[in-house]
PALUM-411106 format. One line per 4 residues: number of its first residue (from 0); their letters; for each residue x, y, z of N, C-alpha, C. Coordinates in pm, whole numbers. Layout:
N
NUM = A = X:Y:Z:X:Y:Z:X:Y:Z ~ ... .
//
This chain:
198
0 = XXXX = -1104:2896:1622:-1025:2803:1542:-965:2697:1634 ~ -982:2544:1558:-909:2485:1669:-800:2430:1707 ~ -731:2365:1742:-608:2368:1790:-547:2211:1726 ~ -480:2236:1615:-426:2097:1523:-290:2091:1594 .
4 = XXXX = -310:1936:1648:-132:1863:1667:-108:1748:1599 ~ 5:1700:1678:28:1604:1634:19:1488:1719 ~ -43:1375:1655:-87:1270:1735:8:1169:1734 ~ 99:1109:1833:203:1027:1822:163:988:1924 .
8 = XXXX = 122:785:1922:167:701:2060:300:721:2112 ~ 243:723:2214:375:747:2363:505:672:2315 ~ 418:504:2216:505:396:2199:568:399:2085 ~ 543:495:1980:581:487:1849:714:498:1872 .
12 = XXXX = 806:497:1760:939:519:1757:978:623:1659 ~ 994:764:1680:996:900:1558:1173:894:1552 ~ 1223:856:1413:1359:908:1380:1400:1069:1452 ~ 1478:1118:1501:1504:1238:1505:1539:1283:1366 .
16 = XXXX = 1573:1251:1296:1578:1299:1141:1436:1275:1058 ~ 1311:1223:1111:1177:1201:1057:1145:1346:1054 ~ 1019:1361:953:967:1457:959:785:1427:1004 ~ 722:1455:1113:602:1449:1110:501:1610:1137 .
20 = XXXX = 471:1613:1030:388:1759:1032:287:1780:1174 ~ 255:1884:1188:136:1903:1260:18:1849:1172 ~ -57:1703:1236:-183:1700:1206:-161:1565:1150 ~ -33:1500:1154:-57:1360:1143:-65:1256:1266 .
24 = XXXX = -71:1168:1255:-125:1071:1329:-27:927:1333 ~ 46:887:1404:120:766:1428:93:704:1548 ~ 52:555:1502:16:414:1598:123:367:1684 ~ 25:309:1806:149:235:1892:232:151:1809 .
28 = XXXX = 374:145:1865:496:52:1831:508:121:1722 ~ 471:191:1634:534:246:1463:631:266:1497 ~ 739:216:1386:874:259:1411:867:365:1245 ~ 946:485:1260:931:579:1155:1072:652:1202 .
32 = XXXX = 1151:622:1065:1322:589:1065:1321:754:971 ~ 1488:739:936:1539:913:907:1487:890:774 ~ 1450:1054:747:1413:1111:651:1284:1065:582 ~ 1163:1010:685:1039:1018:656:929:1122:662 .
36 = XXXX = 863:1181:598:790:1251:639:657:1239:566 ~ 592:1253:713:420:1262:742:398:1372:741 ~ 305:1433:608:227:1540:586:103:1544:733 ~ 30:1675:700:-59:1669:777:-219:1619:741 .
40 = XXXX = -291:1582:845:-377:1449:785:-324:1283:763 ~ -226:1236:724:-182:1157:708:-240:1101:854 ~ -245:942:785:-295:876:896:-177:699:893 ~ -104:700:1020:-78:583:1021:-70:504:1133 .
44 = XXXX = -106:348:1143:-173:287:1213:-68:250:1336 ~ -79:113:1426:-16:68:1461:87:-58:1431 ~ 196:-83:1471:287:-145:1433:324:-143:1327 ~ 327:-55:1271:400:-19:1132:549:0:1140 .
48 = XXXX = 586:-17:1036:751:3:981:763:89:855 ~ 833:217:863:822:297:780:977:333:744 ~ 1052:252:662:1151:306:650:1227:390:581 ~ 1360:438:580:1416:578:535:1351:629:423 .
52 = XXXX = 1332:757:417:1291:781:313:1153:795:247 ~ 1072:754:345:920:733:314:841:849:300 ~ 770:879:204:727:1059:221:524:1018:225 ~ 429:1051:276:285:1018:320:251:1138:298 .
56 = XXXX = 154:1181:196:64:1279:175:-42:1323:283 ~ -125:1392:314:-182:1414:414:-382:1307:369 ~ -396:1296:256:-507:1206:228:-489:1094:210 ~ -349:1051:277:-334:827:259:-376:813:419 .
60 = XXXX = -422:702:431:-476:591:537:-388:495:548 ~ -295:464:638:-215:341:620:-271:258:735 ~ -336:167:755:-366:57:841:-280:8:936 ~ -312:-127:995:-136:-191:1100:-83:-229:1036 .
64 = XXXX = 5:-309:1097:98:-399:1061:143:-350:916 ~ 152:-235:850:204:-271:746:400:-211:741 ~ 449:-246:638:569:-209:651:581:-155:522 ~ 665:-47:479:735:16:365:826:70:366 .
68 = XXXX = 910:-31:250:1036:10:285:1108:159:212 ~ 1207:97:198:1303:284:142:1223:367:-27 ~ 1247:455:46:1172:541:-47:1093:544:-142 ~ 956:539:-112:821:479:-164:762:641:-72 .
72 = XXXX = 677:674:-199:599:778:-201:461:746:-180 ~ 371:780:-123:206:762:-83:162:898:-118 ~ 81:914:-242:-4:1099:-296:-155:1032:-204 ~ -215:1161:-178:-350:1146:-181:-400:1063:-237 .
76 = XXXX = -545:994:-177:-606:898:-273:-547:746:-212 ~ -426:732:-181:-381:622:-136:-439:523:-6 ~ -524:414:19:-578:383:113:-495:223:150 ~ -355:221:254:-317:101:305:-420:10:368 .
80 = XXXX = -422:-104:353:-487:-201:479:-403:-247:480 ~ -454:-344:673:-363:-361:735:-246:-468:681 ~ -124:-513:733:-93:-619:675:-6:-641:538 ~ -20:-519:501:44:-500:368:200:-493:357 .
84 = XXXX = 268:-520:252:409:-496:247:424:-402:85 ~ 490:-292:104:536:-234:35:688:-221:-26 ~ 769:-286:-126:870:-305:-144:956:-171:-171 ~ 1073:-165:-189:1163:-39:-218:1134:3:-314 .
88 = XXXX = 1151:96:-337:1096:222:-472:987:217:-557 ~ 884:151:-482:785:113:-563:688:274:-583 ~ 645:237:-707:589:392:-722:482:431:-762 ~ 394:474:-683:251:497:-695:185:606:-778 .
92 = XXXX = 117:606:-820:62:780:-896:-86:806:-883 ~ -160:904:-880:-263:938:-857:-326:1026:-980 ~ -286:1035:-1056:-345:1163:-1151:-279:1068:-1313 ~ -425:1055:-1404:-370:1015:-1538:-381:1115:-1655 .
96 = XXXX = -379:1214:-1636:-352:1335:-1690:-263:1436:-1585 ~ -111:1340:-1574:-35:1456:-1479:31:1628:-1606 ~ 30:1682:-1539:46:1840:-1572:86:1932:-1524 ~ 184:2017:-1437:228:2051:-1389:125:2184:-1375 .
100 = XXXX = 71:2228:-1229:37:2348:-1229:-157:2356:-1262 ~ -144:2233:-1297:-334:2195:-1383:-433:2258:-1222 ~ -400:2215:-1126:-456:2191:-1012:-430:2296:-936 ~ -521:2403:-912:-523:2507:-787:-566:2528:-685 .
104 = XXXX = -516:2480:-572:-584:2449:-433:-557:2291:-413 ~ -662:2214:-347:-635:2117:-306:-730:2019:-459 ~ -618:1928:-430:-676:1857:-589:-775:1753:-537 ~ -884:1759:-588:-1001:1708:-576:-1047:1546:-672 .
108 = XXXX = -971:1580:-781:-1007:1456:-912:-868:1330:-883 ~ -810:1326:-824:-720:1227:-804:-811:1106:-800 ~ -720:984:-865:-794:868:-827:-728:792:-741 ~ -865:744:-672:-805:618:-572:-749:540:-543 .
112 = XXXX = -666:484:-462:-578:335:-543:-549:251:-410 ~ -603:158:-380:-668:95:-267:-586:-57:-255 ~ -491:-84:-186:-429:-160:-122:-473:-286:-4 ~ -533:-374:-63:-644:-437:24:-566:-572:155 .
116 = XXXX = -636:-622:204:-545:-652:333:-420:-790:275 ~ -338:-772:404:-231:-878:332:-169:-856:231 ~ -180:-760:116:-89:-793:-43:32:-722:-28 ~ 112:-778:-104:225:-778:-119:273:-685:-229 .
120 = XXXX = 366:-531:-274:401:-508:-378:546:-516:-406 ~ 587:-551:-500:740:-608:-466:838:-482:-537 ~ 968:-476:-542:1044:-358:-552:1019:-320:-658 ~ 1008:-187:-697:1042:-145:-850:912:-132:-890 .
124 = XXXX = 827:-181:-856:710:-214:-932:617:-77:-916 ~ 558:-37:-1065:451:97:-1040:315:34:-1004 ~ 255:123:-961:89:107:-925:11:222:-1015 ~ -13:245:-1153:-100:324:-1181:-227:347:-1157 .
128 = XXXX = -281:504:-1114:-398:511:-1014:-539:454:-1035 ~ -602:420:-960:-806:373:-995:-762:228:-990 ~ -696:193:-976:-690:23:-925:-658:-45:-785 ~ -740:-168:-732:-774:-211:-656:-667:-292:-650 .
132 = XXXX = -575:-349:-529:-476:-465:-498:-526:-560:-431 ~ -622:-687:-474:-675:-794:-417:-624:-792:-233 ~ -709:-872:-195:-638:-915:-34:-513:-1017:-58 ~ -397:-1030:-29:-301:-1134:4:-252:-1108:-170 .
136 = XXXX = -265:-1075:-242:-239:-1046:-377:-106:-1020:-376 ~ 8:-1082:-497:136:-1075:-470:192:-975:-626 ~ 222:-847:-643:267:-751:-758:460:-817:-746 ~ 487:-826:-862:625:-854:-876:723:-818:-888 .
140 = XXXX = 816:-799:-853:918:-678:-855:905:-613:-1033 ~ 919:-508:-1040:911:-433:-1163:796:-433:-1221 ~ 690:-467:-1179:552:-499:-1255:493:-340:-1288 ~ 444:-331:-1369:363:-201:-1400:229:-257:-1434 .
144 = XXXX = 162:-222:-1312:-12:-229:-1269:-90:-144:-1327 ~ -154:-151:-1461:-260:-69:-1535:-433:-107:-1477 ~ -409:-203:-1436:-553:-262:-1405:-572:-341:-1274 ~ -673:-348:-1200:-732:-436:-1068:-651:-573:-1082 .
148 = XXXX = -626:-635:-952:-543:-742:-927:-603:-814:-873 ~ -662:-939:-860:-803:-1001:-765:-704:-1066:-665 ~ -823:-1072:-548:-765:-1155:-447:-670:-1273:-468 ~ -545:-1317:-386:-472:-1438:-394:-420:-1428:-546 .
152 = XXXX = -402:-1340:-619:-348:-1337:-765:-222:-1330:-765 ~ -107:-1309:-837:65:-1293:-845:27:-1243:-1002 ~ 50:-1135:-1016:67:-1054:-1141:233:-973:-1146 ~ 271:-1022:-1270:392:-993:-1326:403:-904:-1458 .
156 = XXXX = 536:-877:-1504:535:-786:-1626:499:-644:-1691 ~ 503:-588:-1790:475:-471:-1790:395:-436:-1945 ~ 233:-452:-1923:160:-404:-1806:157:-556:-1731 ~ 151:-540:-1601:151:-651:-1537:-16:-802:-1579 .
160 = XXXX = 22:-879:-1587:-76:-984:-1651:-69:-1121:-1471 ~ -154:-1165:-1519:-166:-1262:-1391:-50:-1384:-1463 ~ -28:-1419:-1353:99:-1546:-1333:87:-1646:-1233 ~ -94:-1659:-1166:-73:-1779:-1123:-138:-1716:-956 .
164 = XXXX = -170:-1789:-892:-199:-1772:-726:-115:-1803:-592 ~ -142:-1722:-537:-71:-1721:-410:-155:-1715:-292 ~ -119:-1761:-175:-154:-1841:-32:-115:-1736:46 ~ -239:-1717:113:-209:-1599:244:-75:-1632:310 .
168 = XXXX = -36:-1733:315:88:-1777:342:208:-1719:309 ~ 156:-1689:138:315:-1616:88:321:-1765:9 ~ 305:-1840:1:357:-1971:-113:265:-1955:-239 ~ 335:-2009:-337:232:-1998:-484:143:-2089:-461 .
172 = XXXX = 45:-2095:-505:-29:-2240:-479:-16:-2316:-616 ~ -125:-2448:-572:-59:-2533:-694:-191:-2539:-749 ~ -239:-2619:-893:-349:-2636:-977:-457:-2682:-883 ~ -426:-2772:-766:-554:-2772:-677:-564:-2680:-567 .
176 = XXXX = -548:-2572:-545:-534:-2425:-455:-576:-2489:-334 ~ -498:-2586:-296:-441:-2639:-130:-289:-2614:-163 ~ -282:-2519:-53:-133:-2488:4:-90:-2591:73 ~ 48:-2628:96:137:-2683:235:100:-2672:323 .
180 = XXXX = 92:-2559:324:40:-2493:472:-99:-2517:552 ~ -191:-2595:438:-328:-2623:495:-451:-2577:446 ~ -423:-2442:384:-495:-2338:318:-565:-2396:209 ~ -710:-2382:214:-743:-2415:46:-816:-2319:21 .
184 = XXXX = -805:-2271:-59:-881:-2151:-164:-1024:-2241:-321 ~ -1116:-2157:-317:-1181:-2172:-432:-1202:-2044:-508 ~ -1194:-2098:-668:-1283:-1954:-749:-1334:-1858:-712 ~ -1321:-1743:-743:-1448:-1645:-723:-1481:-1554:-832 .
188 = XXXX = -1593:-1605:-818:-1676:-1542:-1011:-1658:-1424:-968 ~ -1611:-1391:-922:-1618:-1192:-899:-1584:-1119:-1021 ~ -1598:-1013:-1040:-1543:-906:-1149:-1441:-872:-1110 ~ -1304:-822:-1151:-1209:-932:-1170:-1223:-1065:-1085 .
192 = XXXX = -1228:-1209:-1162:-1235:-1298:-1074:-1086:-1336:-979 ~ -1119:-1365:-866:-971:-1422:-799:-989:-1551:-691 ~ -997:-1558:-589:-1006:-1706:-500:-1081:-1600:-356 ~ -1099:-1769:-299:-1189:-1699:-223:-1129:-1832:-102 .
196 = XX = -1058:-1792:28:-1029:-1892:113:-1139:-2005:158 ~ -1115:-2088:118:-1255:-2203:236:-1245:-2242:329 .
//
């Protein structure tokens, strides 16, 4: 049998009040503040910010650079890329037939719910599971996400509906999707359609 630890850069930063199981994994510079805890398996990257309160299942992937703030839950199934911002109490779920007790052993039917690079989810806001979060994609504080969010999108409300595009930048863009900043975006016939940087 072989010998499971725990993998922490030399450089990370572990709360003494964090919890990291045997068998998770933390990136250089992560800072991981009181009362977080990393299941085992859990995987998180470098330069991350994980603050109070953060609890990581042992089947999420969190990428770099991302940050999440106070008490935001990650179940299995959860896949960060890098870059991402996770707002306060935002709340994720994995199972659309939850049931207390349904599941014996390790739960296998959870769905996926995939966080793609750059997007943004803002406080309050749920993520219901099997949906995709565009790249740079901006969720709005309180939004409840039933469905896929396309790239560069800003979806609001509950269930959340699109409200318009946003600039890797972080600025809304305007009817001709040239940002301030320089950025121009075009269409993308995709399924959900969303923009596509040029």
């Amino acid at each position: 049998m072989g010998l499971t630890i725990v993998t922490v850069d030399p450089s990370a930063q572990i709360h003494p009040q964090a919890l990291v199981d045997v068998g998770a994994t933390v990136g250089a510079r992560t800072r991981v503040w009181a009362f977080v805890h990393l299941l085992p398996g859990s995987r998180v990257g470098a330069d991350c910010n994980l603050c109070d309160g953060v609890y990581v299942e042992g089947g999420v992937i969190i990428g770099n650079s991302v940050t999440i703030k106070n008490t935001v839950a990650l179940y299995d199934g959860i896949t960060v890329e890098d870059e991402v911002f996770i707002g306060p109490n935002a709340a994720f779920t994995n199972d659309l037939i939850p049931r207390a007790g349904r599941y014996k052993g390790t739960p296998d039917q959870f769905l996926s719910t995939h966080l793609h690079l750059g997007c943004s989810i803002g406080a309050n806001a749920t993520i219901v599971c099997g949906v995709e979060i565009g790249a740079y994609a901006l969720v709005a504080a309180g939004a409840v996400v039933t469905r896929s969010v396309p790239a560069y999108t800003i979806v609001r409300g509950n269930p959340a509906r699109p409200a318009g595009h946003v600039c890797a930048c972080g600025h809304k863009l305007p009817s001709s999707l040239t940002c301030d900043c320089g950025l121009t975006y075009r269409p993308d016939p995709s399924d959900p359609p969303g923009l596509l940087a040029t």
